[in-house]
C-alpha positions as CSV (number, residue, x, y, z in Angstrom):
1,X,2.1,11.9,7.5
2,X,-0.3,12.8,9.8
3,X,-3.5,11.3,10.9
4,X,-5.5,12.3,13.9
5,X,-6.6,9.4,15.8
6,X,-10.5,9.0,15.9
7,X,-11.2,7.4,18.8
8,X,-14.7,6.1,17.8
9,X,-12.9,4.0,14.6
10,X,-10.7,1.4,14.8
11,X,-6.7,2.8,14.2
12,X,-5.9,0.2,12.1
13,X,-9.0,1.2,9.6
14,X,-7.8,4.8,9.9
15,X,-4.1,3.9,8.9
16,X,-6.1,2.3,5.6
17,X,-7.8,5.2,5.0
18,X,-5.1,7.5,5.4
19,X,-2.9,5.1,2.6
20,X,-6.0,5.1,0.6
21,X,-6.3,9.5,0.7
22,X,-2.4,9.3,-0.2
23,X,-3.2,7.3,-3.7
24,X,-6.7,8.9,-4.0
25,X,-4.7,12.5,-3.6
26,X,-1.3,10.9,-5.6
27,X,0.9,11.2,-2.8
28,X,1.3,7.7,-3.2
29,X,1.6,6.7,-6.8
30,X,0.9,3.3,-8.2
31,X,3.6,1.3,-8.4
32,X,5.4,3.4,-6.0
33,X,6.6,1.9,-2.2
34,X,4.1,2.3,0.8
35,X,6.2,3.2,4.2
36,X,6.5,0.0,6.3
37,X,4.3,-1.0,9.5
38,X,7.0,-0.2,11.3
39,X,7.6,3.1,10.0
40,X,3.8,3.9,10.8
41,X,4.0,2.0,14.4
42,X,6.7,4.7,15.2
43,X,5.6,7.8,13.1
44,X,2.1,7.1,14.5
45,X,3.2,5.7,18.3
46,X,1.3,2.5,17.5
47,X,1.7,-1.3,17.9
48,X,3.5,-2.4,14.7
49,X,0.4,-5.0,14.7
50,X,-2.2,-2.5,14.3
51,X,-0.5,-1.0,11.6
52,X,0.2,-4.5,9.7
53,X,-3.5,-5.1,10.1
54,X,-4.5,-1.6,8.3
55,X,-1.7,-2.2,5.9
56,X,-2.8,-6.1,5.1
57,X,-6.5,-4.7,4.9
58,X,-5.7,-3.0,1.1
59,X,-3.4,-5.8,0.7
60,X,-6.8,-8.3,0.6
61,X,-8.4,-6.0,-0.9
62,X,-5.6,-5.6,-4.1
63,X,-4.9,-1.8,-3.6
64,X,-1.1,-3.1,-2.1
65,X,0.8,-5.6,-2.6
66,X,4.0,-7.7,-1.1
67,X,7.5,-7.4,-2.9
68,X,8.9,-10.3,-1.0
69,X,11.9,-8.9,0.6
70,X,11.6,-5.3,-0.1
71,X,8.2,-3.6,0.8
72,X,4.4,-2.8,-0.2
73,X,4.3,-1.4,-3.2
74,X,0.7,0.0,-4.8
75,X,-0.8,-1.7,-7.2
76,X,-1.8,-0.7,-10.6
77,X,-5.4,0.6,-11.2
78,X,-5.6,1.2,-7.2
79,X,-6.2,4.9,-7.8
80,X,-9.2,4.0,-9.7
81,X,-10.8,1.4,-7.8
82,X,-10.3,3.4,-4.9
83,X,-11.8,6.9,-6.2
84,X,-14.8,4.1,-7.4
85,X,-15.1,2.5,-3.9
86,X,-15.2,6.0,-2.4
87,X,-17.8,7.3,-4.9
88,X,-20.3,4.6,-4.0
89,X,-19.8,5.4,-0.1
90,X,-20.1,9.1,-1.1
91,X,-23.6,7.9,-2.6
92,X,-24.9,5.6,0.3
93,X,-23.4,7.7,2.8
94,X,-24.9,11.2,1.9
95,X,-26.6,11.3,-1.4
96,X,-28.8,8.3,-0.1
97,X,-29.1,9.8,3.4
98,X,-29.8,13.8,1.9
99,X,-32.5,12.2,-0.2
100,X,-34.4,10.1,2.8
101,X,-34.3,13.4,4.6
102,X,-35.5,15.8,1.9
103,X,-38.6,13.3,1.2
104,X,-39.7,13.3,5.4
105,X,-39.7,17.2,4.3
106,X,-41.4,17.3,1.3
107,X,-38.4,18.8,-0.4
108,X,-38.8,18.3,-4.1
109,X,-36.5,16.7,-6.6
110,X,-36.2,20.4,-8.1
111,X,-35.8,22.1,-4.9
112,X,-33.6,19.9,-3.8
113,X,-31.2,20.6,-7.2
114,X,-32.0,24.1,-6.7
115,X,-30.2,23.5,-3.1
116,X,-27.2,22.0,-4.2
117,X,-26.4,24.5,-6.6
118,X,-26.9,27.4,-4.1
119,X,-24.3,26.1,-1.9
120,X,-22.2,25.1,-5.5
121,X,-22.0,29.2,-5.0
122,X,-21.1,29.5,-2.1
């Protein structure tokens, strides 16, 4: 495990997104156990608190859930509605951005293609 703290981002949104790149990369299978809060409080020298709060974060949103008395486990179908979730912030985040930038510069719709598949080559 490793995750490098951001200081500008809350931790406990950074442990979610770490557990969300392990099942987005398959690191973390579904159906497979999720380390406890208190194996990433002391892997990640954290308040086991923070950690519970990025754990119980995919918990609300049904990528984990609670085996009473033995773990977090994650769920079925998390893999895809995470690589969905992330797809749709790919879009808003830069495909939404790039566009509202290329129109201030009069970049075309074709020169903007033609841009994308340059750096495809690179």
């Amino acid at each position: 495990m490793t995750l490098i703290i951001d200081d500008s981002r809350p931790i406990f949104m950074q442990i979610a997104e770490r557990i969300e790149d392990d099942i987005i990369q398959g690191r973390l299978p579904e159906e497979s156990q999720v380390p406890s809060k208190n194996e990433f409080a002391s892997f990640y020298q954290i308040n086991p608190a923070t950690a519970a709060k990025g754990v119980n974060l995919l918990v609300d949103e049904g990528i984990l859930y609670k085996k009473r008395g033995i773990g977090m486990f994650v769920a079925t179908g998390a893999r895809a509605v995470l690589v969905e979730k992330r797809k749709e912030q790919f879009f808003e985040q830069y495909v939404v951005t790039m566009m509202r930038e290329a129109e201030k510069l009069g970049i075309s719709t074709d020169q903007l293609t033609d841009m994308i598949r340059r750096g495809d080559a690179k």
